[in-house]
C-alpha positions in Angstrom: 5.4 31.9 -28.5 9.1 32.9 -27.4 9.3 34.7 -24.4 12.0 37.5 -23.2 13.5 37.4 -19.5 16.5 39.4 -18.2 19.7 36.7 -17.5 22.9 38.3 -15.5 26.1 36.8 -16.9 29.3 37.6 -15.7 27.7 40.8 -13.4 26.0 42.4 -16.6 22.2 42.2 -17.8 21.5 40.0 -20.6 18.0 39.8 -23.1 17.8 36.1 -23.3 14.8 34.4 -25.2 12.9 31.5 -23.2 10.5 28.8 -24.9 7.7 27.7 -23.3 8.4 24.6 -21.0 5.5 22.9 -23.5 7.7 23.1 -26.5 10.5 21.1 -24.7 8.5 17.9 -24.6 6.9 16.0 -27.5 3.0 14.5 -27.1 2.3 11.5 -27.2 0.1 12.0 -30.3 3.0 13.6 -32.1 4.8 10.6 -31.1 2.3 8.3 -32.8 2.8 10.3 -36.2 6.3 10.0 -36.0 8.9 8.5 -38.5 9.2 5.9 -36.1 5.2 4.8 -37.0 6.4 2.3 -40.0 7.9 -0.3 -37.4 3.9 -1.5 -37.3 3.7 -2.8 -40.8 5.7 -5.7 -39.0 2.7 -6.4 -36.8 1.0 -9.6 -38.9 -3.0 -9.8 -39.0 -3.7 -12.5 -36.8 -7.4 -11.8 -37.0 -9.8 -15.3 -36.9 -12.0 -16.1 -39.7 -15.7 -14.5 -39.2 -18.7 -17.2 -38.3 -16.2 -19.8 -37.1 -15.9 -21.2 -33.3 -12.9 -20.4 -31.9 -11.1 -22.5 -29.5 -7.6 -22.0 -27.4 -6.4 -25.2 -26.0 -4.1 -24.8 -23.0 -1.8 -27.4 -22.2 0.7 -27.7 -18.9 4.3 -27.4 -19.8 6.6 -30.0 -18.7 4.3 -31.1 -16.1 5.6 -34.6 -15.7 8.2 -32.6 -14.0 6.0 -30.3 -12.3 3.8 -33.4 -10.9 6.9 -35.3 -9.4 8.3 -32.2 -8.0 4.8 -31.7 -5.9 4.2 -35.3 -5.4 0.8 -35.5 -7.2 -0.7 -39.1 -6.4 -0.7 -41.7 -9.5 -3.0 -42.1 -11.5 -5.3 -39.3 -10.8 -4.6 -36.4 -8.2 -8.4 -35.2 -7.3 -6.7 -32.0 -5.6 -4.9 -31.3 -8.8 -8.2 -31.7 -11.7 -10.1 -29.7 -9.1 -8.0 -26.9 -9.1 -7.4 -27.0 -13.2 -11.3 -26.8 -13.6 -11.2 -24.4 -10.4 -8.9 -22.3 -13.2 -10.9 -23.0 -16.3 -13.7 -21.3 -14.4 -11.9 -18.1 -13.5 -11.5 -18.5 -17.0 -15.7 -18.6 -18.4 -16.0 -15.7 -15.6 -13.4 -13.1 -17.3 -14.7 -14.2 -20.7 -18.2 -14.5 -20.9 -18.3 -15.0 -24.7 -16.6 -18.7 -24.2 -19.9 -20.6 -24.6 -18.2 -24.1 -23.5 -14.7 -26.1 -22.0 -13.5 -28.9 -21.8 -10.7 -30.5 -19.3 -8.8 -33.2 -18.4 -5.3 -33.8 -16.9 -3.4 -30.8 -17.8 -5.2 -29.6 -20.5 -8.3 -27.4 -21.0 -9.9 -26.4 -24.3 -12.0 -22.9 -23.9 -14.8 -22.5 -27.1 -15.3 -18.6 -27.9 -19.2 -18.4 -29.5 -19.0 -18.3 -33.4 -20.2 -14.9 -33.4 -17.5 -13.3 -30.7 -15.9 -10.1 -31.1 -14.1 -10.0 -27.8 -10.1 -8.2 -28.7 -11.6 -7.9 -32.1 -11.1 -11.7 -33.0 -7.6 -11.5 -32.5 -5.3 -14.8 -31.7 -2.7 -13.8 -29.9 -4.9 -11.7 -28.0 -7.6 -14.1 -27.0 -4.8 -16.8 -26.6 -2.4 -14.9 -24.0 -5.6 -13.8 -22.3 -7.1 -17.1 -21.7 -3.3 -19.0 -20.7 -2.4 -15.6 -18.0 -5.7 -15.6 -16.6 -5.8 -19.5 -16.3 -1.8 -19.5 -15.2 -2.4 -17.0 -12.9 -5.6 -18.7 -11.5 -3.5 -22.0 -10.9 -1.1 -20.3 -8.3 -3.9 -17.9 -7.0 -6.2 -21.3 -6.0 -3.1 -23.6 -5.2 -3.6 -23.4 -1.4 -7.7 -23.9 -1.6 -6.7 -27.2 -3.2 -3.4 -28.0 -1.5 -3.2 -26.7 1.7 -0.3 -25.1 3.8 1.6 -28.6 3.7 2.2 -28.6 -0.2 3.4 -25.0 -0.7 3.6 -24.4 -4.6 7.8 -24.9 -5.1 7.9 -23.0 -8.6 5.6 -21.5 -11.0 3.8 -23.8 -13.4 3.5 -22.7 -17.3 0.7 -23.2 -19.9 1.6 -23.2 -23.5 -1.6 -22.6 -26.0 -3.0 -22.8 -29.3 -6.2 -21.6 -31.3 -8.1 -23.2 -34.0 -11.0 -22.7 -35.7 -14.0 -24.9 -36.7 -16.6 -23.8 -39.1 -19.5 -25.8 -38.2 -21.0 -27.7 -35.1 -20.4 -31.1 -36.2 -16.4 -29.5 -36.3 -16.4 -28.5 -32.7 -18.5 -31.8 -31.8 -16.1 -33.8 -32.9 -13.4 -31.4 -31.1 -14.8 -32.0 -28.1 -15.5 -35.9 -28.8 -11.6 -36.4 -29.7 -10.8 -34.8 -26.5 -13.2 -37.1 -24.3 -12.1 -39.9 -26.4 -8.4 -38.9 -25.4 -9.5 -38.6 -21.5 -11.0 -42.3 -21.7 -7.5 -43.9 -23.7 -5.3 -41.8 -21.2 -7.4 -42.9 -17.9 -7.3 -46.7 -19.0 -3.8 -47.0 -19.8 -3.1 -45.3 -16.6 -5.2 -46.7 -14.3 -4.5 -50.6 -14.9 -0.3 -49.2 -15.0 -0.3 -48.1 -12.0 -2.1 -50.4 -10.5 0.0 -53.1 -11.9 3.0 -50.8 -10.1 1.0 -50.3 -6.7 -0.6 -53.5 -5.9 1.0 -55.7 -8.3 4.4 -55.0 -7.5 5.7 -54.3 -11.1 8.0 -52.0 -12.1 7.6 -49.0 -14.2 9.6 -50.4 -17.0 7.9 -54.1 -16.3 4.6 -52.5 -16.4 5.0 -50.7 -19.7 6.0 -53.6 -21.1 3.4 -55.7 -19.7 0.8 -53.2 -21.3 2.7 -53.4 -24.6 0.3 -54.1 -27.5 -2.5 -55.1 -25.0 -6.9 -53.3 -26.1 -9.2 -51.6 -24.0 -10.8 -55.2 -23.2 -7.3 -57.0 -22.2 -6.5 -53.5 -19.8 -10.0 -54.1 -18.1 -9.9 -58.0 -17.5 -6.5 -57.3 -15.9 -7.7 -55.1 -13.7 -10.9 -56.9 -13.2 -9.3 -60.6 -12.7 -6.2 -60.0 -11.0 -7.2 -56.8 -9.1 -10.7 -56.9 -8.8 -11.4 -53.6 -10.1 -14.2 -52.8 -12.5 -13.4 -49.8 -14.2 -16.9 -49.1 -15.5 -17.4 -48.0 -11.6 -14.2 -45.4 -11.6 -15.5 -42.2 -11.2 -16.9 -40.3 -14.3 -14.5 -37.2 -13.8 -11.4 -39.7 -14.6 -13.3 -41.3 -17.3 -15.4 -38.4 -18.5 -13.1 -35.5 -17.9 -14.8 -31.8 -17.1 -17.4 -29.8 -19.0 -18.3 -26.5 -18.1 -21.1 -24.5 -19.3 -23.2 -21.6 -18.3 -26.4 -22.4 -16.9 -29.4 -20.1 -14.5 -29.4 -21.1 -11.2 -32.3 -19.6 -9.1 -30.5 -18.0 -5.8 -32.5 -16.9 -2.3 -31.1 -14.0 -0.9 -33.0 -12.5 2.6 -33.5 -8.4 2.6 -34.9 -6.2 5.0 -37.7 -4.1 3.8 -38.9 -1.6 5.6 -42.7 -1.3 6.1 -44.6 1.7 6.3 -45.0 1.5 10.2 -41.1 2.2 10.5 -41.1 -1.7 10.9 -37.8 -3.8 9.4 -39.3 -7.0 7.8 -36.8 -9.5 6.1 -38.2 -11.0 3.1 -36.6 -14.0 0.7 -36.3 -12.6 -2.9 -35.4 -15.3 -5.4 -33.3 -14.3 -8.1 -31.9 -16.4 -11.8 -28.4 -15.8 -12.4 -26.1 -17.6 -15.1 -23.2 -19.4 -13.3 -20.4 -21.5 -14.8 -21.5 -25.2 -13.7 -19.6 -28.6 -14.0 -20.2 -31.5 -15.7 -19.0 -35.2 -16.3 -20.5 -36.6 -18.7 -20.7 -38.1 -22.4 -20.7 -35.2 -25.1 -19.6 -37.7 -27.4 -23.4 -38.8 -27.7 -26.6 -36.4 -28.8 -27.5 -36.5 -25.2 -25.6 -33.6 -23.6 -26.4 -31.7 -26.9 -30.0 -31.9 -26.7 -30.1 -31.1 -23.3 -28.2 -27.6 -23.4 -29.0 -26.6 -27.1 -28.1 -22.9 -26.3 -24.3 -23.7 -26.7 -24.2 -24.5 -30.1 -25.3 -21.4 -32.9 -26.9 -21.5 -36.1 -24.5 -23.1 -38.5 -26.5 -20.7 -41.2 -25.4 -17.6 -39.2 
């Protein structure tokens, strides 16, 4: 609808015609059915296969760097793997459909339930979600973990993939590759720097003192020269982290008031899923038998 108002140009009346101030802006919805709309045909389906697991594996980026920069102690830097599981578990608690994780050293792999339908199964959603929310974690715990003396000198990066397994046995063996990867890592790393911090070596003699050497030649050096028996190193550095959902029974005191106008307090005991740690072997049935709500229905 136009409108008429009087306008005085030049000392004389005019009839000018007015729109509405409405008509001078566009709506968004018109905006959304514009000729502009075809730019989304770009967009590619990144939607993950139906009835499969889904896992997004984080990974630090360049953090050889990043650990020299904040003087991280060799080989293991407890301060450091508490605060990446510290993450991984801001992680479970923002995404309740990831059934299971997995850590160790800078990496952590996060297991979405077969049947999820969190950000409609997307990849790129589910893997930007989980690697900000994990990133962001990281520099939100820093200080719980590292004090006031280490301040946090730049920000750290995750980079991050997703794949999918189809079965259980798939995403067992996942998760037994990874552990298997932990042990390798620990082993090499333990008897190098060792051989660097009490034996004196150098990092290039050490490497090539470890050159060619098995998993039974790395523990009778550290055994017979050091006196080390790796077998009693603890089982986070062997083991690496699991986390899984599992009730707890919590006491929480209330007052109640009684019908004499009487405060009481009174314990009411209540089951609530938290994300709990483990370190153990889920390369064995073991672990599997003993928390069989993590793994679905391979018929599903």
């Amino acid at each position: 609808m136009l409108f008429g108002k009087a306008c005085i140009f030049g000392g004389r009346a005019r009839y000018c015609v007015v729109k509405p101030l409405a008509c001078l802006f566009t709506t968004s919805s018109n905006m959304a059915k514009s000729k502009f709309e075809y730019v989304r045909n770009f967009e590619t389906d990144d939607t993950c296969l139906r009835n499969c697991y889904i896992v997004v594996r984080l990974d630090g980026r360049n953090f050889h760097k990043f650990t020299e920069q904040h003087k991280f102690a060799k080989p293991n830097d407890n301060r450091a793997l508490g605060l990446m599981s510290r993450s991984a578990r801001s992680v479970m608690e923002e995404l309740e459909d990831i059934v299971i994780a997995y850590g160790q050293s800078d990496e952590f792999s996060f297991v979405f339930k077969r049947t999820s339908t969190w950000f409609k199964r997307r990849a790129s959603k589910l893997m930007t979600h989980v690697a900000s929310q994990f990133s962001s974690s990281y520099v939100f715990y820093w200080k719980e973990f590292f004090g006031e003396d280490l301040p946090l000198l730049y920000p750290p990066s995750f980079d991050g993939r997703v794949v999918l397994y189809p079965s259980n046995r798939n995403l067992k063996d996942y998760l037994s590759w990874r552990q298997a990867d932990c042990h390798v890592n620990n082993l090499y790393n333990t008897v190098f720097w060792t051989l660097v911090q009490k034996g004196g070596l150098t990092t290039a003699q050490a490497e090539e003192r470890l050159k060619g050497t098995l998993a039974a030649d790395k523990n009778e050096i550290l055994f017979s020269e050091f006196n080390i028996n790796y077998n009693t190193e603890p089982a986070v550095l062997k083991k690496g982290t699991t986390l899984i959902w599992e009730k707890r029974d919590e006491t929480v005191t209330k007052h109640m008031k009684l019908p004499n106008a009487e405060e009481k307090e009174v314990a009411v005991t209540r089951s609530r899923r938290r994300v709990q740690a483990h370190h153990c072997d889920v390369i064995g049935e073991q672990f599997w038998e003993e928390h069989p709500d993590i793994l679905e229905d391979d018929n599903c």
